[in-house]
C-alpha positions in Angstrom: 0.2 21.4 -6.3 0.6 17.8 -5.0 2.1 14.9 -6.5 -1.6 13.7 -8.3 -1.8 17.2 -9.3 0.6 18.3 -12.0 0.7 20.2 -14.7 0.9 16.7 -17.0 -2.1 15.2 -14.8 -3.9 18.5 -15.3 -3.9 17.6 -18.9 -4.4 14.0 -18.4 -7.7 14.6 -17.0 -8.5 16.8 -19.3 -7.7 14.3 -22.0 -10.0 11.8 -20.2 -13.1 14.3 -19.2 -13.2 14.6 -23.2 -12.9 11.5 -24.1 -15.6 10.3 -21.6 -17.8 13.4 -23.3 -17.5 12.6 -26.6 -16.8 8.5 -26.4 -19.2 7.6 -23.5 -22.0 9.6 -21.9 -24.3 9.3 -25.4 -23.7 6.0 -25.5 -23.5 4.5 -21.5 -27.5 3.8 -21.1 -27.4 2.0 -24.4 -24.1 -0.2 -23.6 -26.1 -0.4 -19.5 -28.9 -2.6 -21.3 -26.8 -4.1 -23.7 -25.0 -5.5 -20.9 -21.6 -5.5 -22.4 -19.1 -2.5 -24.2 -18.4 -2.5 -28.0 -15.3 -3.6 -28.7 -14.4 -0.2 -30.7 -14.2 1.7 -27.6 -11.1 -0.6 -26.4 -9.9 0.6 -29.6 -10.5 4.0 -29.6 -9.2 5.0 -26.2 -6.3 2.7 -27.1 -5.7 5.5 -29.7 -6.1 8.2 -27.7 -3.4 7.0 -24.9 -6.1 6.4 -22.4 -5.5 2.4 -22.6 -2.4 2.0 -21.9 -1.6 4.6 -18.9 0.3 2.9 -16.5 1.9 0.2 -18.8 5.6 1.1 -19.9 5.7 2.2 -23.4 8.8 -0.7 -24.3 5.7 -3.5 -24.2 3.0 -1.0 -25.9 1.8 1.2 -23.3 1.5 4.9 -23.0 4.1 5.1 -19.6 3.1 6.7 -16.4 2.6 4.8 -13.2 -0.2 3.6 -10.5 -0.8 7.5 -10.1 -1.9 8.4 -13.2 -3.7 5.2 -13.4 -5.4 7.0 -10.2 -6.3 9.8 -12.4 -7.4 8.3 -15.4 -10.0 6.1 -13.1 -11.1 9.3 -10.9 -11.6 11.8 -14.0 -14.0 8.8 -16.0 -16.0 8.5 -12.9 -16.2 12.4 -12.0 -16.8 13.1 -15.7 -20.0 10.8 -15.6 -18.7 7.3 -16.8 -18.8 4.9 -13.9 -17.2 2.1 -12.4 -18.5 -0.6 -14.1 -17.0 1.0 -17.0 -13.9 1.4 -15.9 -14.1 -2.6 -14.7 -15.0 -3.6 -18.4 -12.8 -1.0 -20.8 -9.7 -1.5 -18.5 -9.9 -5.0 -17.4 -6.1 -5.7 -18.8 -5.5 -4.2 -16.1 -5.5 -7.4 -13.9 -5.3 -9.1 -16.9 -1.5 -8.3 -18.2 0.7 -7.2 -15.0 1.5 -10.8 -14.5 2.6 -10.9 -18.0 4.8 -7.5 -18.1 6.3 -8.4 -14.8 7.5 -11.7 -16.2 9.1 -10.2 -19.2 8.2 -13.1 -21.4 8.9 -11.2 -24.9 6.7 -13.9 -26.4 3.7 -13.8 -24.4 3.8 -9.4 -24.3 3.8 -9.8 -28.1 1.2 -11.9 -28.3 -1.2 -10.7 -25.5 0.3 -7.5 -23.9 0.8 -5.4 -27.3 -2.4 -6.2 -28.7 -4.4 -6.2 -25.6 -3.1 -2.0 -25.1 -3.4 -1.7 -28.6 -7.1 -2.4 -27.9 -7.5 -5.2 -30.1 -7.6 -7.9 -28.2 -9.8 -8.4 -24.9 -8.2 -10.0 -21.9 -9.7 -11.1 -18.2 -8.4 -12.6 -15.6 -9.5 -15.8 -13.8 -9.3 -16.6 -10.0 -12.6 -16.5 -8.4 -14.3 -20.6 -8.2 -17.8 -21.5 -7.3 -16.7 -22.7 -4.3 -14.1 -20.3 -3.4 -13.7 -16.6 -3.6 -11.3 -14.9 -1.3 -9.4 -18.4 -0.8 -7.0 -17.6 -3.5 -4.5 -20.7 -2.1 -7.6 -23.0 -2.5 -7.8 -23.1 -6.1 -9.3 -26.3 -7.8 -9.0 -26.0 -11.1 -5.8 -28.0 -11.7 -3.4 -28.5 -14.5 -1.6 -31.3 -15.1 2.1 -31.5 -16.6 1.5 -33.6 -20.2 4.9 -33.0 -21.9 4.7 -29.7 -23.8 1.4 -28.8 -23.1 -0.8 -28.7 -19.3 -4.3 -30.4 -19.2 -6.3 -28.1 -17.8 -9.6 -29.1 -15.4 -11.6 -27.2 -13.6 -14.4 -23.9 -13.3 -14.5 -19.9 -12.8 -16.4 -17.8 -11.7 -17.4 -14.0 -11.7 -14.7 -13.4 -14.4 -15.2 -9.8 -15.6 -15.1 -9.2 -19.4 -15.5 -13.0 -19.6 -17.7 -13.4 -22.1 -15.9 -10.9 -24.3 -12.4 -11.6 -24.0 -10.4 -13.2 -26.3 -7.3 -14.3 -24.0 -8.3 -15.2 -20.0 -5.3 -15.5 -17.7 -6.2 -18.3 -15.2 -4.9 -19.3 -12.1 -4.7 -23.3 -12.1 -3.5 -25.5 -9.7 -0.2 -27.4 -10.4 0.0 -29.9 -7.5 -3.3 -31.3 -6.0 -6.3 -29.2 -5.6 -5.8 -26.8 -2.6 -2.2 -27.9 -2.2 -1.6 -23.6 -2.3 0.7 -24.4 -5.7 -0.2 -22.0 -8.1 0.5 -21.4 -12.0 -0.9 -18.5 -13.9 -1.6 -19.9 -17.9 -2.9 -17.9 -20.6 -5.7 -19.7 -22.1 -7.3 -18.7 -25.6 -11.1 -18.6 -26.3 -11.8 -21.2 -28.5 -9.3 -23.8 -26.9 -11.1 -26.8 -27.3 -12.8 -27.7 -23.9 -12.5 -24.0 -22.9 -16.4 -22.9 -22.7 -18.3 -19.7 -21.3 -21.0 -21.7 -19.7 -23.4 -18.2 -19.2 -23.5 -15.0 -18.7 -24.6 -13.3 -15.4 -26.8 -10.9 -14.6 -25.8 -8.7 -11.9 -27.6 -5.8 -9.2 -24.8 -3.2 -10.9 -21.8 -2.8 -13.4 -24.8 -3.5 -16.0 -22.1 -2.6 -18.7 -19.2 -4.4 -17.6 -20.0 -9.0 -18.8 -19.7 -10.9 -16.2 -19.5 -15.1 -16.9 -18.6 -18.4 -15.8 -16.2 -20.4 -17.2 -15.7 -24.7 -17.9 -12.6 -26.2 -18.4 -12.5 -30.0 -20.0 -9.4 -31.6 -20.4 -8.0 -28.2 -21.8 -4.7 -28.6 -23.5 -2.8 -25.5 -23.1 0.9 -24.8 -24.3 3.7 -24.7 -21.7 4.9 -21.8 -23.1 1.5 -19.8 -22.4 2.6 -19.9 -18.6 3.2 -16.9 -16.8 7.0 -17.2 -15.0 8.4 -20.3 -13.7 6.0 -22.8 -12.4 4.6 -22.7 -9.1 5.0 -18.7 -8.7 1.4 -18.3 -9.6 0.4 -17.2 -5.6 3.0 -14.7 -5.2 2.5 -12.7 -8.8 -1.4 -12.9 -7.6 -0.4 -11.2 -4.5 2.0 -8.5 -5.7 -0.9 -7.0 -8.2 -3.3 -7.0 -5.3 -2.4 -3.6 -4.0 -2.6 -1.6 -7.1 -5.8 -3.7 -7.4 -7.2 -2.9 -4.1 -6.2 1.0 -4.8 -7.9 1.1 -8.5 -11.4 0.3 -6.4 -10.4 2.8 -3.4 -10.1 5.4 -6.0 -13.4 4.1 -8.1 -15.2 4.5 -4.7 -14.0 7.8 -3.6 -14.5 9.1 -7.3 -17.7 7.8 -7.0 -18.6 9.7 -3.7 -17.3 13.0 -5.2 -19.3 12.4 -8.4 -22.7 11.7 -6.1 -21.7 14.6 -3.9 -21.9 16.9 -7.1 -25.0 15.4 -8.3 -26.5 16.1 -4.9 -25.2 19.7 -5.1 -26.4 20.4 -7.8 -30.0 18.5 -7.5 -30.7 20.3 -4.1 -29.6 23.9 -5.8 -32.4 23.2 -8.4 -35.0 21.2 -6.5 -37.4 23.3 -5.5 -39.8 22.3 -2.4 -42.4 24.8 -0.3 -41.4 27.4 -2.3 -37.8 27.5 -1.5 -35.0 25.4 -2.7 -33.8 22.1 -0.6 -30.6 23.3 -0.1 -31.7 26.6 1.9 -32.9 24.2 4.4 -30.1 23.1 7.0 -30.4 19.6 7.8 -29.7 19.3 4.1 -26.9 21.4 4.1 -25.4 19.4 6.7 -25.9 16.2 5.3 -24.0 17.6 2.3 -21.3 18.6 4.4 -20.6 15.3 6.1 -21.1 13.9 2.3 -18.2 15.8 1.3 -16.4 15.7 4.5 -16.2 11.9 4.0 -15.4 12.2 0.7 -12.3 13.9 1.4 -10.7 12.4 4.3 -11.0 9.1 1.9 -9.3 10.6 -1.1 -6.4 12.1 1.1 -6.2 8.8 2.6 -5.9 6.9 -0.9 -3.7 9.9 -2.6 -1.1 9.0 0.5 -1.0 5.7 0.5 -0.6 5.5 -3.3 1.8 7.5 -3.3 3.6 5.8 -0.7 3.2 2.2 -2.6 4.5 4.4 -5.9 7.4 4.6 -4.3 8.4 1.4 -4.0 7.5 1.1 0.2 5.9 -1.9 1.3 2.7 -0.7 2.9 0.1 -4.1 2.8 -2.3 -2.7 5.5 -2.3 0.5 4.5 -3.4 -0.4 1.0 -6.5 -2.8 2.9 -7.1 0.3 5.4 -7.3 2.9 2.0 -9.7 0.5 0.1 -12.1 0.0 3.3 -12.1 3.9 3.9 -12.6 4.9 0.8 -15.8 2.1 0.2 -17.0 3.3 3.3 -17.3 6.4 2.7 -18.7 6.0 -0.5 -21.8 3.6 1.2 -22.3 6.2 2.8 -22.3 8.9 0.0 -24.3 7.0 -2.0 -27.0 6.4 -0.2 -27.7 9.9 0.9 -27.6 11.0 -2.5 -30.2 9.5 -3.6 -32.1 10.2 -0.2 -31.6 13.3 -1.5 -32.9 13.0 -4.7 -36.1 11.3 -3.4 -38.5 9.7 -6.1 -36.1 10.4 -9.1 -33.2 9.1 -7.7 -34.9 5.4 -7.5 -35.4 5.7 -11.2 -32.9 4.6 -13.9 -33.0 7.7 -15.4 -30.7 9.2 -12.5 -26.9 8.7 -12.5 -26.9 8.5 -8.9 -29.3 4.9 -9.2 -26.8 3.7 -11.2 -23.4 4.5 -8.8 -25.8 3.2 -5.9 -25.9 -0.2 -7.3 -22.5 -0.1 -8.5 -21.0 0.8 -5.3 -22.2 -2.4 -3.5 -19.3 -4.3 -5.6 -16.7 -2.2 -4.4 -16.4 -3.8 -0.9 -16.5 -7.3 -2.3 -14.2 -6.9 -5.7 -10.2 -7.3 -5.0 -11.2 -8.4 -1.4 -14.0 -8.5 0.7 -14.4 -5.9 3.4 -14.2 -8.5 5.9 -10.6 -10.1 4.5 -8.9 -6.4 4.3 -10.3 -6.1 8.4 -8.2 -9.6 8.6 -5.0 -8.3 7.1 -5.6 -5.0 8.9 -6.0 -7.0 11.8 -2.6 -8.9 11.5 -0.9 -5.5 10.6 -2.1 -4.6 14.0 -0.3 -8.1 15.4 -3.6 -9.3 16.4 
């Protein structure tokens, strides 16, 4: 028994496998082409317990902590949901930390409660058209007009954006690029606040994805997140149980292709014997799995380590390009594997093959993780 494996996670994944099984898998190629989730499954895993895992109970959550969070996202994935479901059912989960960690009672009983309660839709909005990784080189500006901040600028990318009812923004509150950050919690339907489309993406077919306009917004002072200024250093503290979340949805991943592949080369028969009896198959399976695990040790130790308080920056960017790497390379043998069928949409593993792609860009690029690993390293 390990710390991610105790009798409460036991049942915590058990809890999730059913709820995946009875709330997802009829539905997920329906909700794939719709291009967006209903709103009653934020609802109903709200009342399950599922939504709020890893927020503290005194501002509406269920309680636990990044680890069962870790569970939660693994046991979707390995129980057949995916991770653009995971992106799109538990996007709060960039969307409110700021929020909690503030302990602004007013804005965690407008937004937090609600939001975990599953009744409200939140995203959150960094990414620009012209910048993506630059987080210090934010445009979009507000501007200081007595009890309220004018509010100019664009996003981009924003998950759940066309669905959300609340988007927490990152704004500029110097001159753009000056590095001074605010976060501001700006409500659909704001005048001047428009979803100018929504995007169509290679995966995460279920998770709405949308750009966002900002004209001369007028947002209340009091829908700021902490003192002004501090937007940078929130955005930065969340980053590692960001980065982790998509180590864990690409390792998950990996394991759930690994299964598939198992199982498809048990059953496939070819030449009158099954693919698996053949050994370069078997081997390929082996380093599948091999890969597999050294990535979730790696993530598992590291998340615990970050758990506990220690701070552990280049560990968290060495976890998250482990873990994606390992899943490139699981996904694409899978469905090697699976030959013909595996390029059609009727197999799950087409599906985790085009979402995987977003895992080495989302919460970081590939390339900026090497950068911080690199400066870990005192290069």
């Amino acid at each position: 028994m390990t710390i991610v494996d105790t009798p409460e996670r036991r049942q915590l994944r058990e809890l999730t496998r059913s709820f995946v099984t009875r709330e997802v898998l009829p539905h997920l190629s329906d909700w794939e082409r719709a291009g967006e989730l209903p709103r009653w499954l934020h609802e109903t895993a709200a009342k399950v317990g599922l939504l709020g895992i890893g927020f503290p109970e005194s501002v509406g959550g269920s309680g636990g902590d990044l680890l069962d969070s870790m569970v939660v996202t693994e046991e979707i994935i390995r129980s057949g949901g995916s991770s653009g479901l995971i992106a799109a059912l538990f996007t709060h989960g960039i969307a409110l930390p700021h929020m909690v960690q503030a302990q602004d009672e007013t804005l965690i009983e407008r937004y937090v409660r609600p939001a975990l309660a599953g009744t409200m839709i939140g995203a959150l909005a960094i990414t620009e058209p012209d910048g993506g990784s630059d987080v210090a080189g934010i445009r979009t500006c507000a501007v200081r007009d007595g009890d309220h901040y004018v509010v100019n600028g664009a996003k981009t990318y924003i998950t759940s954006g066309v669905r959300a009812d609340f988007v927490t923004t990152a704004v500029c509150t110097d001159f753009p690029g000056s590095g001074s950050l605010s976060l501001l919690v700006i409500d659909k339907g704001t005048p001047g606040f428009t979803v100018g489309r929504r995007l169509e993406k290679l995966g995460w077919h279920c998770s709405d994805t949308a750009e966002l306009s900002f004209v001369d917004v007028r947002v209340p002072v009091s829908n700021r997140v902490g003192p002004e200024d501090t937007g940078f250093l929130a955005i930065m503290q969340q980053f590692a149980a960001e980065r982790l979340s998509l180590a864990t949805q690409a390792y998950a991943t990996a394991q759930r292709c690994v299964d598939l592949a198992v199982r498809w080369c048990r059953d496939r028969q070819t030449f009158g014997r099954p693919l698996v009896a053949r050994q370069v198959v078997r081997h390929r399976l082996a380093e599948m799995h091999s890969r597999t695990e050294a990535a979730r040790a790696y993530v598992h130790e590291v998340a615990e380590r970050v758990a506990a308080g220690q701070p552990v920056v280049t560990e968290v960017a060495i976890a998250k390009n482990v873990a994606v790497s390992a899943c490139d390379f699981v996904v694409d043998a899978a469905l090697q594997l699976h030959g013909g069928f595996g390029y059609m949409r009727d197999a799950e593993v087409e599906r985790h093959y085009r979402d995987a792609r977003l895992l080495g860009i989302g919460g970081g690029a590939t390339e900026i993780m090497n950068e911080i690993i690199a400066k870990g390293m005192g290069l």
